[in-house]
N, C-alpha and C positions, 0 to 999 in steps of 0.2 A: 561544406556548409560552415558558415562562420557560427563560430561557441562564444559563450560569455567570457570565457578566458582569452580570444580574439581582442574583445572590444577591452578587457583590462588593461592589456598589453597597450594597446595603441594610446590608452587614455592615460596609461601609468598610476593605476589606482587596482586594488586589489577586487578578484572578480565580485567579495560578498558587496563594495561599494556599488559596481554596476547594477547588483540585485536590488541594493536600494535605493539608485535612481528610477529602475526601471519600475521599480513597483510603487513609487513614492510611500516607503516607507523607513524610518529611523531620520537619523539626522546627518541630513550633508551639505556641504557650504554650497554657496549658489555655485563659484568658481570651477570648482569639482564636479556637479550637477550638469554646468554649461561644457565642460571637457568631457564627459561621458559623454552626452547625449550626440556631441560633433561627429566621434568617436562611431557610437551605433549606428549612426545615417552613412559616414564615409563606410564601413564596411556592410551597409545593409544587414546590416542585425536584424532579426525576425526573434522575437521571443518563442521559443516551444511553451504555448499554453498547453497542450496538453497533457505533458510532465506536469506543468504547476499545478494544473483541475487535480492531476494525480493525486500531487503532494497535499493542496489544499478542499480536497474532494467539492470543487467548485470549477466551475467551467464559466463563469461571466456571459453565461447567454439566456435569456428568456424564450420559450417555446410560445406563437400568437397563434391562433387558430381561430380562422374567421370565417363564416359561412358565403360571402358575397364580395368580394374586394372589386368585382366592378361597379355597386354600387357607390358613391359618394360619401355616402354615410360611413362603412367601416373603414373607405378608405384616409378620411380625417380619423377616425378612432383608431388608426394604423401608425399615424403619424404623430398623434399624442404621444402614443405606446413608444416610438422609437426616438423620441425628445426627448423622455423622460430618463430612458435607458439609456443612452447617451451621452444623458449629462453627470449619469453615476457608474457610467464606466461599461456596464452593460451591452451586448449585442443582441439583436432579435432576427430570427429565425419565423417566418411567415408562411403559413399554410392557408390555401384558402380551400373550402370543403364542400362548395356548391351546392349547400342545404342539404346534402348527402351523409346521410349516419354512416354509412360501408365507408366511404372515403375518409370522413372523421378518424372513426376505427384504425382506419392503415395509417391514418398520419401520428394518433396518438401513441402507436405502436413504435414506429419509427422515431421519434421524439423523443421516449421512455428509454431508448436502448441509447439514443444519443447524449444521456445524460446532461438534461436540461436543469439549470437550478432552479426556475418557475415556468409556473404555465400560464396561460393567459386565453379563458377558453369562450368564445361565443359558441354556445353548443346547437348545432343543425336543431336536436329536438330535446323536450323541458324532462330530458330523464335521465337519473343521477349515475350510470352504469359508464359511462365514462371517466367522471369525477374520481367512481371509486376505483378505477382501476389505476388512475394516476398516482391516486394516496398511496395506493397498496404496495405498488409494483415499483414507483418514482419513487417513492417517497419522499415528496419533494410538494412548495406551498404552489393549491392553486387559487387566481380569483377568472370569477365568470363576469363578464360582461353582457350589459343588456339583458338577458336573459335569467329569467328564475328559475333555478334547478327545484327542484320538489324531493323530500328527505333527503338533502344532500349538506351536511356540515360544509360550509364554503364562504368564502370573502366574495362580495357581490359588488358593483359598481358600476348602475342605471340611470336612466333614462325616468322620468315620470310619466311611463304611458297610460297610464287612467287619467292621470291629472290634467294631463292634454288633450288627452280623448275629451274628458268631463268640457273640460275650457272651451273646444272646437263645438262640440253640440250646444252647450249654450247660445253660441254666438249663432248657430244656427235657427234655433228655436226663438231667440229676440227678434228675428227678420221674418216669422211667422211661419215657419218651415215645422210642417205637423209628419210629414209621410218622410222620412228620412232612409234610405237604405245604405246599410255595410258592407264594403267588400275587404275581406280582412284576408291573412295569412293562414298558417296552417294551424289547425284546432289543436295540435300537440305543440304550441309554440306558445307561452305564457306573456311574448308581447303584443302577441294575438288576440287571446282572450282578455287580457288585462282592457286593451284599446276598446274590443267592441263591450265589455263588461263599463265601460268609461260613459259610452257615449248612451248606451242602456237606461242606465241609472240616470241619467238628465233627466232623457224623455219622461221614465218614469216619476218624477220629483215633479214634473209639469206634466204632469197626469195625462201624459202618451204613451198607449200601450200600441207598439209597433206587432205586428206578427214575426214571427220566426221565419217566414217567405222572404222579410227585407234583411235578413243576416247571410252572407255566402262565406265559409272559408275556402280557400285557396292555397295557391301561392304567394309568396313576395317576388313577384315578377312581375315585365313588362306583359306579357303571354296570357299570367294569371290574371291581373286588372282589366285585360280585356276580353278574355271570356267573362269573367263574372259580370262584366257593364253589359253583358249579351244575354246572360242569363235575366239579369235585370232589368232588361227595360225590357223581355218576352211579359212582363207581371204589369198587369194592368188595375187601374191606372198606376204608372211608374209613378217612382220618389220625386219629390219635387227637388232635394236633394240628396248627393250621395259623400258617405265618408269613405274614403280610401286610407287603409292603416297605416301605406309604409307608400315611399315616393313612386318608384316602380310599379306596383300599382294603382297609382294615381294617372301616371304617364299611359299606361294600359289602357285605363276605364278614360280619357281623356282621347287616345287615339280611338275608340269604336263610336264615342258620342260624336266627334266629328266627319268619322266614315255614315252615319246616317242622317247626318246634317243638322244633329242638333247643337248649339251653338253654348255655351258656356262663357257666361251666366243668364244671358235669354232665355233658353229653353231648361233647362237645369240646373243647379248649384252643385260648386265642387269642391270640397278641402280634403286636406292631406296631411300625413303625421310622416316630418322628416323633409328638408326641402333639398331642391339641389342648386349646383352652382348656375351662376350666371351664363357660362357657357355652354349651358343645357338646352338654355331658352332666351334667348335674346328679350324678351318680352315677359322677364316675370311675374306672373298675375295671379298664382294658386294661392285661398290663403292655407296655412299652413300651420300644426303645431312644433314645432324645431325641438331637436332635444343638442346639449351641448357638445357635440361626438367629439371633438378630440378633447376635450376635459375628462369626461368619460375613458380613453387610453391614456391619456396621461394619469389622472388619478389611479387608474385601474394600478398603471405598473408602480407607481409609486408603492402603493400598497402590498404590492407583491414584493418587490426590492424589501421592503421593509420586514416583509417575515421570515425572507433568505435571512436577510443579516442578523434576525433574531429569531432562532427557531424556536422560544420557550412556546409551547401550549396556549392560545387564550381564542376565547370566543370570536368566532368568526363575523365579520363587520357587514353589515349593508351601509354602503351610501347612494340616496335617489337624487338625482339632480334635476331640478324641475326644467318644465318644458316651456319655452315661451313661444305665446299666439303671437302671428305673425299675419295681420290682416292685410289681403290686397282686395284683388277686383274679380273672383273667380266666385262671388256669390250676390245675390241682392232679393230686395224684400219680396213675399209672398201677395198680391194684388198691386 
């Protein structure tokens, strides 16, 4: 295995010089700089990080933890995340948890032993028993994404899903839409309740009191949107429109209204919080509230980068990034 006294030798410069090219740090002439690094490449030098993590009880890697990476959504907020870390030297490390608390669990166990320098957590569900075992056990800074942990001290970095919810039911309610029905996520899931708490609060402002029959929680799935589009049009008479919280099930509640042949926006209105790529659908027509996903991962790590390198103590930060409506052709007016 080639050593740092290898790469000295060939370069003709003393091995602490190769430590400060290799680390960019102290002062060396370009000259010097540009003979080291020839030097490292011609004998395939590999730095042993894990000695340095040793030395500098730091390992340059962020732990991600994301509940869906085949959705769209986390996998732009995946790609923020690793832009970010990237650009400040950083490597990330990607688990995905399939809304699964048990699975979470094993991976944040895993992670904690791997001595991760941040964590970066979308948590399956809005409870803070994760959080605290990172603090406790890692000792190390976490921020949560998307998601609101509930008594949890944490750095947060969201989505506006009321404000999106609140925006999408307005635009519904202008087009004379009185009977609206939700199909949301999981009721232990705070962008769940935040979304249908959103669209609630319109109705009510325009003095629409919906029943609790046109609310379903779920999943955020393709499976989940289309059961509850089944459960929902069993309720008679059906919504005239329906909000879907998360794109997944949008696509869901979108595939049963067309397996019973009703047609969108003819026979029903449909919007969605979160939109997907063009390659999803050739034909994009959903309107939609978008939230900014990878600004969201990018900010997110930035923020985390930022209390590795400073571990003093200070109030943990929300920032919500708003959601912007995104109107197409997937509703229209009531008569």
């Amino acid at each position: 295995m080639t050593t740092i006294q290898d790469v000295a030798t060939r370069a003709g410069v003393a091995p602490i010089t190769v430590s400060r090219v290799l680390n960019r740090s102290g002062y060396v002439s370009e000259s010097t700089r540009q003979r080291v690094e020839a030097a490292a490449a011609e004998l395939d030098y590999v730095p042993n990080l894990l000695a340095r993590g040793l030395r500098s009880n730091r390992t340059n890697t962020l732990a991600l933890v994301l509940t869906d990476i085949t959705n769209p959504f986390w996998t732009t907020v995946a790609r923020g995340v690793e832009d970010a870390a990237r650009a400040r030297g950083f490597s990330v490390i990607l688990c995905n948890t399939d809304e699964n608390e048990a699975k979470q669990e094993q991976y944040v166990d895993v992670l904690i032993r791997k001595r991760m320098d941040g964590f970066l957590l979308a948590p399956a569900r809005s409870t803070p028993e994760p959080i605290r075992k990172i603090q406790k056990q890692a000792d190390a800074p976490v921020v949560v994404l998307d998601r609101r942990i509930a008594d949890a001290q944490v750095d947060l970095v969201c989505g506006d899903s009321y404000g999106g919810s609140y925006a999408l039911t307005q635009y519904l309610l202008q087009l004379g839409h009185r009977c609206i029905g939700i199909l949301s996520g999981p009721q232990a899931v705070s962008t769940s309740v935040e979304r249908v708490q959103g669209c609630i609060d319109a109705m009510q402002e325009a003095n629409i009191e919906n029943g609790a029959e046109f609310v379903q929680f779920g999943e955020y799935t393709v499976e989940g949107g289309y059961s509850m589009m089944q459960q929902m049009l069993a309720r008679q008479p059906h919504p005239t429109a329906i909000f879907a919280t998360n794109n997944f099930i949008a696509i869901g509640a979108l595939q049963h209204l067309r397996n019973v042949g009703l047609r969108v926006p003819q026979d029903i209105s449909l919007v969605g919080f979160d939109d997907l790529p063009l390659s999803w659908n050739t034909e994009p027509f959903l309107t939609v509230a978008v939230q900014p996903a990878y600004q969201i991962g990018q900010q997110g790590a930035d923020l985390l980068m930022d209390r590795i390198a400073n571990s003093a103590q200070a109030n943990p930060q929300e920032i919500v990034l708003p959601a912007e409506l995104i109107i197409r052709q997937s509703c229209q007016p009531i008569g």
